[in-house]
N, C-alpha and C positions, 0 to 999 in steps of 0.2 A: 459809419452807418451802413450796417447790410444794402444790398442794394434789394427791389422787389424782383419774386419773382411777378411770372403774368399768365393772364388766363385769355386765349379769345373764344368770343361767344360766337354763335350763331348767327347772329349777327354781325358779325365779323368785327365787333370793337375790342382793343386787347387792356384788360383789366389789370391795374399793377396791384399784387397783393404782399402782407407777412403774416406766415402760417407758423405759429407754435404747437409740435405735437405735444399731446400730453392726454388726460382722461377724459371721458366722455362724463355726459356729455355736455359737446366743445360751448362754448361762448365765442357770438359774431357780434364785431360792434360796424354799428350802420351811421354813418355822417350825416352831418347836416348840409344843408343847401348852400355850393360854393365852397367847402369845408372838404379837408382830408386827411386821410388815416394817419397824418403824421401829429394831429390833435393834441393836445395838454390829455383828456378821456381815452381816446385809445390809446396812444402808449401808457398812462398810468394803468389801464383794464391790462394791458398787454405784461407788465412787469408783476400786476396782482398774479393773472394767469399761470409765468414763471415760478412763482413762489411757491406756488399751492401747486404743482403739477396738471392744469388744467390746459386741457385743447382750445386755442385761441387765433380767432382769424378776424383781419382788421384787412381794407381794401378799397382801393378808389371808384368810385362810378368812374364811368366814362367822360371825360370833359373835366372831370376835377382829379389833383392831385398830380401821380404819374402814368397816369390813363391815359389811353387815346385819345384823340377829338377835340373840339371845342368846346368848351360850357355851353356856350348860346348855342349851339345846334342843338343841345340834350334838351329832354322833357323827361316828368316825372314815368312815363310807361320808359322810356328807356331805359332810366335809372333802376326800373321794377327786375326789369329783367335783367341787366347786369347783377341785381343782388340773385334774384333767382340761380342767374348760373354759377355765381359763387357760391353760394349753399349747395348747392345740387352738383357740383363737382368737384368739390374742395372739401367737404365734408363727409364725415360717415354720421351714422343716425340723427334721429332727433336732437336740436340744438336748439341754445336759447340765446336769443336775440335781444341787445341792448341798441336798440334806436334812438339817435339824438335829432330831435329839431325834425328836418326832414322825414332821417332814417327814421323815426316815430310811425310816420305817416308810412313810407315803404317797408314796414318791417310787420306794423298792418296787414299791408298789402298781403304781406306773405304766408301769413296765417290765413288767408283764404284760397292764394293758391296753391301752397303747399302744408297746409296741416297737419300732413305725416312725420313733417319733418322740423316740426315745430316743438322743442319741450316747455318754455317756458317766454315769457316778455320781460323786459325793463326798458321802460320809455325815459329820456330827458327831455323835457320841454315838448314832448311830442306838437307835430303842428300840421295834423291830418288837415285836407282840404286847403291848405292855405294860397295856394294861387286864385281857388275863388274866391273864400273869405274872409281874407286880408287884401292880398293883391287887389283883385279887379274890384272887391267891392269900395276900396279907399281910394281908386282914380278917379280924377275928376273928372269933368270931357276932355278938356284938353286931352288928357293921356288917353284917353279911350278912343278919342278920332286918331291920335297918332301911331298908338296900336294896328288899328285899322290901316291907314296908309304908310306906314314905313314899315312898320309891323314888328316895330318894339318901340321900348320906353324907357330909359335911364331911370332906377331910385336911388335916392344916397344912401351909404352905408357907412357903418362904424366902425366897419374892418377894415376899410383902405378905397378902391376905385370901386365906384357905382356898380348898383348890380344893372347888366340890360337884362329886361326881360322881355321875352319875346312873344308875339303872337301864338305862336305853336305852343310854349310851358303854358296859355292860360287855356288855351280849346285845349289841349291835351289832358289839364288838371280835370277837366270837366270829365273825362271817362272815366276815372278813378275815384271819385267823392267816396267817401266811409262815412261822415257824422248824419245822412239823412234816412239811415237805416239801422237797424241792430247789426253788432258789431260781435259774434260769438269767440270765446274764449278760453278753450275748456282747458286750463293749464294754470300754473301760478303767474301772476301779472302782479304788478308794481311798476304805477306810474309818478316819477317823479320831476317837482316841479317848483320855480323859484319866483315869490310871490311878488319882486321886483325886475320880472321878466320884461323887458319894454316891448319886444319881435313877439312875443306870443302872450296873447292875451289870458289871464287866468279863467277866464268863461269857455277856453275851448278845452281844457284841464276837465271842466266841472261836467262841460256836455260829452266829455270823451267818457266819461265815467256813466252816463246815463246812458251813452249808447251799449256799451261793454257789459258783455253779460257771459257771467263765469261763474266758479265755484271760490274761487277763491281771485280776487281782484282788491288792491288796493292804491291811493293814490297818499303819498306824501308832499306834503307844500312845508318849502323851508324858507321861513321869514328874510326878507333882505336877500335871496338870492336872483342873482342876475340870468340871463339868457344863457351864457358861455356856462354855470354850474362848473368852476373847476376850481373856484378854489379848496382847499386840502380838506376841509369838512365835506365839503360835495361831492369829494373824488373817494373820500370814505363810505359816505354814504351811497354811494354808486356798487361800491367794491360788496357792501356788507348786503342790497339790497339783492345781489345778483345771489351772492349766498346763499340768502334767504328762500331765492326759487330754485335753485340748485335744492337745498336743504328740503325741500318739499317735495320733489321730485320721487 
């Protein structure tokens, strides 16, 4: 395994990435929460990449992966701008962004702060908003006074040790909401989404699509698929939908 190289931000966190050159324009794939570049998704995006001659960059937030930090210290504006600076200094033009889970929500993001540099979206599981509305809104009291006084809260996970999640990711989420406003688009979008998803509910799929306003925008629901979306039809359908915005471009 190549080792990453790294990028430090502005912030002074140092970002572990792998850059594939190849044609524009590139393809960025953006993780999920707790999740990293080394994914079932991004390297399968990474080897489609190789094949086809395509510019491909995969890379850890801060706190996941081989990145600096601790997870619990991060919050999603951290994570914002750690993508920001890898697009905006790892990249040349316009690129198109495949967000999973999280990355959904942050890749979002970045279409409103950087639009120039935006050519296209593919979302997996996108799960804009979710420290409000999943997280806080599914605590009980208990966790919500413990929040308050300790100022995090253990939930179980399926992937291995509990997530903590902390005071700061849920005030933090609250600067960042996307679903309580329109959502502009002006590019080819393809959001996809698996209608056995347990972590993200198919109603934030339906309202993400009523917020979204484009020229061309569509969403895909594939029966029976799960949150992770990797196995080999999924990882096709990833491969082929990116294509498609590419192909449009």
């Amino acid at each position: 395994m190549t080792a990453p190289q790294t990028l430090t931000t502005p912030q002074g966190r140092t970002i572990a990435y792998h850059k594939t050159e190849g044609a524009g324009p590139g393809v960025i794939f953006l993780g999920g929460f707790n999740s990293d570049m080394g994914g079932t998704k991004a390297v399968a995006l990474e080897a489609w990449a190789k094949r086809t001659g395509r510019a491909f960059l995969r890379f850890d937030y801060s706190g996941h992966g081989e990145s600096s930090g601790a997870f619990t210290d991060g919050c999603i504006g951290d994570w914002a701008e750690d993508a920001q600076q890898a697009i905006t200094q790892l990249t040349d033009g316009p690129q198109v962004l495949v967000g999973s889970s999280m990355g959904g929500w942050i890749s979002l993001l970045m279409t409103k702060r950087i639009p120039d540099q935006i050519a296209g979206l593919v979302t997996i599981a996108a799960a804009p908003d979710f420290t409000e509305d999943s997280m806080w809104a599914g605590f009980d009291e208990a966790q919500r006074h413990a929040l308050e006084m300790v100022e995090q809260v253990a939930l179980p996970s399926e992937y291995g040790e509990p997530y903590i999640i902390t005071k700061r990711l849920i005030e933090d989420g609250r600067n960042h909401l996307l679903l309580r406003d329109t959502i502009p688009l002006p590019f080819p979008v393809r959001f996809l989404m698996g209608t056995a998803d347990a972590d993200v509910d198919l109603s934030v799929a339906l309202r993400l699509m009523e917020r979204a306003e484009g020229p061309d925008i569509r969403l895909t629901l594939v029966k029976g698929a799960d949150h992770r979306f990797s196995d080999p039809e999924c990882l096709v359908l990833i491969e082929k939908s990116v294509e498609k915005v590419l192909a449009r471009l």
